[in-house]
N, C-alpha and C positions, 0 to 999 in steps of 0.2 A: 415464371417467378414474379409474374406484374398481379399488384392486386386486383380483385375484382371491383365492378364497378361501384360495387354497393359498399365496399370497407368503408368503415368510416375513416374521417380523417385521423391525420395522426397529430395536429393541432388541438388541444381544447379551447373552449369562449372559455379563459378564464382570464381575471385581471392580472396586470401585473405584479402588483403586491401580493396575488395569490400566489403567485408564480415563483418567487422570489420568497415566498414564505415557506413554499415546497420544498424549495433547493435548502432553504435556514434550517429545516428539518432533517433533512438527507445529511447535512453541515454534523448537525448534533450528534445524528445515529454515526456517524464516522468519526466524531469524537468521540464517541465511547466506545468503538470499537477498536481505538490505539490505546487508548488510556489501558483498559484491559489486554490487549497486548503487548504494550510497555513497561507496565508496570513489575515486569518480570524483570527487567533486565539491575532497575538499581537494587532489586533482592537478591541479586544472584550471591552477592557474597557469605550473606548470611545462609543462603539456603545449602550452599555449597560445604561449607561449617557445620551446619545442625546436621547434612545428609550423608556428610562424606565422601565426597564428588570431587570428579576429575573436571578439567575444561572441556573436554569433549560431550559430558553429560550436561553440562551448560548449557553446549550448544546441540545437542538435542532435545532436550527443552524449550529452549529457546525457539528454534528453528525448523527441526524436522518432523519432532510431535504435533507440533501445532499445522507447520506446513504441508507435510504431505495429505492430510486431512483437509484442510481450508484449499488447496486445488486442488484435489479429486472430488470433493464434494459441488464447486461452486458450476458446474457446467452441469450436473444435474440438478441443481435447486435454480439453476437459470435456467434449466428449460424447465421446470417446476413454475417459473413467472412468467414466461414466457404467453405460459396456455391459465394461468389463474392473478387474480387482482395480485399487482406486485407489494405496495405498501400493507397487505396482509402476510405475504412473505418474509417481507423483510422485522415486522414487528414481531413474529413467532421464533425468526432469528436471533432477535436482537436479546429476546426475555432468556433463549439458551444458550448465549456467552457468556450472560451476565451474570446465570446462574452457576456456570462452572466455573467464573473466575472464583465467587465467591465462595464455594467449595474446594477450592484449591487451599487455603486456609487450613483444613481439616486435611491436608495430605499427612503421611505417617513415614512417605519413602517414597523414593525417585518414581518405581512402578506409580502408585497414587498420582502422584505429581504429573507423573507423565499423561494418565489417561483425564488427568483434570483440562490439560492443556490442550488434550485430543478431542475433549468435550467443546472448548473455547473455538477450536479450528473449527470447527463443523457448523458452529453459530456463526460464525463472523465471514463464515463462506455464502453468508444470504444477504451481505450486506451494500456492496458495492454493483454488482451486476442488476439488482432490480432497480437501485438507487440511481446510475446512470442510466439504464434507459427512461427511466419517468422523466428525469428530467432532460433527454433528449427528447422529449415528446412534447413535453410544456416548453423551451426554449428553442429557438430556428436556429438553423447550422450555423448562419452566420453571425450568431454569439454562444455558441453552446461550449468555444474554449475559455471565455470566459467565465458562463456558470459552472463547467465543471471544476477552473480555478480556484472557486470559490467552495464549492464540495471538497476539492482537495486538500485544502487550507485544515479539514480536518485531521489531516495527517498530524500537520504540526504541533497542532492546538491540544491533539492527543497525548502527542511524544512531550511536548513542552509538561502539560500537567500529570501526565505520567511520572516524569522524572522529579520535578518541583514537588507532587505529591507522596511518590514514595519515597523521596531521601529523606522528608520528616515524619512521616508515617511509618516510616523504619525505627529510625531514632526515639520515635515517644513512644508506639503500640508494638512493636514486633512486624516480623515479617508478615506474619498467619493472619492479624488481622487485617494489616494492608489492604489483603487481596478481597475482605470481605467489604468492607469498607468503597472501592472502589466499583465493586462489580454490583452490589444492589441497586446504582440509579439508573441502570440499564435499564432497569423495569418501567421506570416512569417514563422511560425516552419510546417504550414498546407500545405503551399506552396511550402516548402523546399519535404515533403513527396512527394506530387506531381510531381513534377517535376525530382526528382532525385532519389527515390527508387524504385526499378524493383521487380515486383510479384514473388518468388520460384516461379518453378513447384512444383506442386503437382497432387494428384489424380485428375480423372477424377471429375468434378461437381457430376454429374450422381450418384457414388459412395458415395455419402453422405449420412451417414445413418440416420433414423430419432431421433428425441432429446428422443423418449421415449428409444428407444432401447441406448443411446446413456450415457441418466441417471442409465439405467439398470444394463447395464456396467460398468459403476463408481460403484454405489453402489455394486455390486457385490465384489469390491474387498476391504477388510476391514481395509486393508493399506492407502486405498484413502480415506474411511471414519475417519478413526480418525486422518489422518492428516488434512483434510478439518479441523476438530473440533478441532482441539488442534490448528489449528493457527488461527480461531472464537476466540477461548478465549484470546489466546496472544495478538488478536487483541483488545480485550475490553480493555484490560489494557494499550497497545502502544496510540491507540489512545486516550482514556483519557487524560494521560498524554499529549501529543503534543497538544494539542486543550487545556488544561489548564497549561501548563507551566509556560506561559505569566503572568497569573494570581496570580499561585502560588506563580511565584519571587516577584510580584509587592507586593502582601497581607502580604507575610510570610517573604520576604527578604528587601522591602523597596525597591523595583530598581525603576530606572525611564522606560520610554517607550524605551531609546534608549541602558539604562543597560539591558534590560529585552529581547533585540534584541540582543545585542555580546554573554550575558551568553546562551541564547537558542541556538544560534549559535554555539558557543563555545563546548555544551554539544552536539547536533549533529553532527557535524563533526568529534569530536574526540570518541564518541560512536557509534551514527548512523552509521556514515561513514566506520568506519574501520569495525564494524560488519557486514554490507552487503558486503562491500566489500570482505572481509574475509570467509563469510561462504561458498558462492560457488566453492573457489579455496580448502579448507580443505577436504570440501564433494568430491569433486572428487579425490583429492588423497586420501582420506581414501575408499572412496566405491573401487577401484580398490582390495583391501584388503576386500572388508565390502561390498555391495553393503546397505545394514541398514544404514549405515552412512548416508544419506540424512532424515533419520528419529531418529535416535541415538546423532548426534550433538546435534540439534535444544533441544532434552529431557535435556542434561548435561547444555547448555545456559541456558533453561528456570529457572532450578533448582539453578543454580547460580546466577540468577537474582533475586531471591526472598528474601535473605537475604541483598545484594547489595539495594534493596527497601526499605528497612527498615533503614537500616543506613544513606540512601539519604536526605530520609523525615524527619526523628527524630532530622537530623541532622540541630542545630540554626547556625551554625558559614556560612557564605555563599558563603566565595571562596571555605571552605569546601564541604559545600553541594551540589556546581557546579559540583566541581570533581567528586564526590561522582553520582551525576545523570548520569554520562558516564557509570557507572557498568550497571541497568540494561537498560540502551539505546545502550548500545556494545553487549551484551548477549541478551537482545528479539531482534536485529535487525539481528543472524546469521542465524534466518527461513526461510529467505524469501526465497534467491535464491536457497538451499538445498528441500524447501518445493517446488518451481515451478517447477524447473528439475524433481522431484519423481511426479509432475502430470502430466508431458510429456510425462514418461516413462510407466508409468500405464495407457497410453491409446493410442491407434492404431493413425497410421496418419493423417486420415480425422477425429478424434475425436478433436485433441488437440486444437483448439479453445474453444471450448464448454466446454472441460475440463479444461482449464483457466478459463474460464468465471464459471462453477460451483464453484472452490475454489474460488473465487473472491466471487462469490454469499455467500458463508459461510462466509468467513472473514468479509463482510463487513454489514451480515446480524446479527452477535454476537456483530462485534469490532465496528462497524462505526454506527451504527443504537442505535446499543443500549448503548455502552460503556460513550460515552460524556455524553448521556442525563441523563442517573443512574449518575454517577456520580457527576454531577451538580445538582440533586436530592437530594441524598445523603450528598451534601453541606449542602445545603440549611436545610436541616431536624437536621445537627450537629450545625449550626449557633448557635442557642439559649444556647446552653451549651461551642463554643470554640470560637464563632465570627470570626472575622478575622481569625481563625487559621484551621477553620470548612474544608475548601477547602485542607490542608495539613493531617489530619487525614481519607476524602473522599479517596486520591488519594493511599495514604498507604495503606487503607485492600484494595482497589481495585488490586492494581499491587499485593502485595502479594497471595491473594486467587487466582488471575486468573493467575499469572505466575505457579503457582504450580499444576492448575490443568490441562495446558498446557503442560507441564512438564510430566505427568503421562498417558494423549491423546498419543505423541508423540512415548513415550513407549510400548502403547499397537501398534500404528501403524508400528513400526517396527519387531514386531513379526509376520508377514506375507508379509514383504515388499519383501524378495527375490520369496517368490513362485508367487504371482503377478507380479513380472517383468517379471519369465520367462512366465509366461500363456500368458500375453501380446503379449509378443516379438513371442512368437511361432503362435499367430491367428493372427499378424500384415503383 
């Protein structure tokens, strides 16, 4: 599994301002791959009204149209980057979300709707796995939870303008335009890759190993298995939440479409935001002391998110329970970039596409598949007994059960996380 002698390195000569302009770009294509993502969620009311929809179909929209596509796609468009220039990858991705958000607009009925979303999945499953390994190839391990911090940051910056943008793109254009409106500047973020981002070296093509031997390898290391899982389930519960936020405010707090865009705003930015940002720069000064710390954080967040849930939800007073929604959107949101750096590390150089694209496959096969639609499920099954309030006591045991068993994944993953690093580093 050791490269040959002739690989080139996995470093390029390039400046740091390049370097960092790389990651600024990667930053961009991952903002507009939430924006387009999110921006469903503050439509759902109206779409739900024009289409005649249950919560359940919400949240298949939402969540499993899009998601079981965007993980079953993303492990083979990573091994697609794997063996060809990746920022050509990711830019032929990025122009077909962009264009199916934008045709989501012209939907007639849920079917429509749904394969527009199906369309969206399959683009935005090339967007993270080539994106993190280039820039583990430009950045050295011991700041790469840093730059990936910083990549991650697009979550927020997504979710934030997503919501900000569609509660008054609801309000002035409709829903239908919304979505076109948001999904056309994809193209220029496709172009942008094109044009101006240059391929790392890396290994030879040739040396590419096969996906059997490649999953063999992951699984083998059991640090990599219960992180995959423990951020599957933090996932059910993140995304729930964000794809019913919208709703929550409207049903439980009275907001309007463009209240219901600042507070989701408001509670990302000042949650989402600071926690992605924050966890990549912690983990790596703590792992210097800890190399666990990239599995140790994300356990002590989860765990503190779960009580932070309870008081959010419970909570009637509603500048209250704004603030209150930052706890567990600051604390589930410090996994990310701690959890992407520890699958970089835990696997050889010509894996880490594929090894993105597997933790992506779990995350989005637990959180995004399945999380909305349970969820909006589970509404619907409490309706009869809270009504209106049905959608607030869903979202509660959800975040609470699965932040906690998040929490206890993350724990067992760190009990083996330093001898997998070094086994790694020693066959790499």
């Amino acid at each position: 599994m050791k490269p040959s002698a002739s690989a080139a390195p996995t470093q390029p000569a390039a400046s740091n301002v390049y370097v960092w302009y790389v990651v600024g770009v990667c930053f961009l294509a991952y903002t507009i791959n939430f924006i387009d993502r999110q921006i469903l969620a503050i439509l759902l009311s109206p779409i739900k009204q024009e289409l005649e929809l249950e919560d359940v179909h919400l949240g298949l929209l939402s969540g499993t149209a899009f998601g079981i596509f965007y993980a079953t796609m993303g492990i083979p468009i990573g091994r697609l980057a794997d063996r060809y220039p990746r920022r050509t990858v990711m830019a032929v991705c990025v122009a077909l979300w962009s264009a199916m958000t934008a045709l989501s607009g012209a939907a007639r009925g849920f079917a429509t709707l749904l394969a527009c979303r199906v369309g969206v999945g399959i683009g935005e499953a090339g967007c993270s796995p080539p994106a993190i390994s280039m820039i583990s190839d430009y950045v050295p391990a011991e700041k790469r939870g840093g730059a990936l911090s910083l990549y991650s940051m697009g979550v927020s910056a997504g979710i934030v303008i997503g919501f900000l943008a569609g509660g008054y793109l609801r309000e002035i254009i409709g829903w239908r335009m919304a979505f076109v409106v948001v999904g056309l500047p994809g193209i220029l973020v496709a172009a942008l890759l094109l044009l101006t981002v240059r391929e790392p070296p890396r290994q030879e093509q040739s040396s590419l190993p096969p996906a059997r031997e490649v999953f063999a390898f992951l699984w083998a290391r059991r640090s990599f298995r219960y992180l995959a899982l423990a951020s599957g389930l933090y996932a059910f519960a993140t995304y729930s939440t964000s794809f019913m936020l919208a709703l929550f405010l409207e049903r439980s707090h009275g907001l309007s479409a463009v209240q219901q865009g600042q507070a989701a705003a408001f509670i990302m930015a000042g949650g989402v935001g600071v926690g992605t940002f924050a966890g990549g720069f912690i983990a790596d000064a703590w792992a210097k002391h800890d190399r666990r710390a990239y599995a140790l954080l994300p356990m002590i967040s989860m765990a503190i998110a779960v009580p932070g849930s309870a008081a959010a939800f419970l909570c009637e007073y509603t500048p209250l329970a704004i603030g209150l929604l930052m706890i567990p959107g600051l604390c589930g949101q410090i996994y990310q970039a701690p959890a992407f750096a520890a699958s970089q590390s835990l696997a050889t150089p010509r894996m880490r596409v594929t090894a993105a694209a597997v933790l992506f496959f779990v995350i989005n096969i637990i959180g995004l598949m399945c999380g909305p639609a349970t969820t909006g499920w589970i509404s619907d099954l409490l309706r009869p007994e809270y009504g209106q309030e049905s959608l607030r006591y869903a979202l509660l045991g959800v975040n609470m059960v699965f932040y906690a068993l998040a929490s206890f994944c993350y724990w067992l993953s760190s009990r083996t996380m330093r001898e997998d690093f070094d086994y790694v580093a020693s066959v790499s």
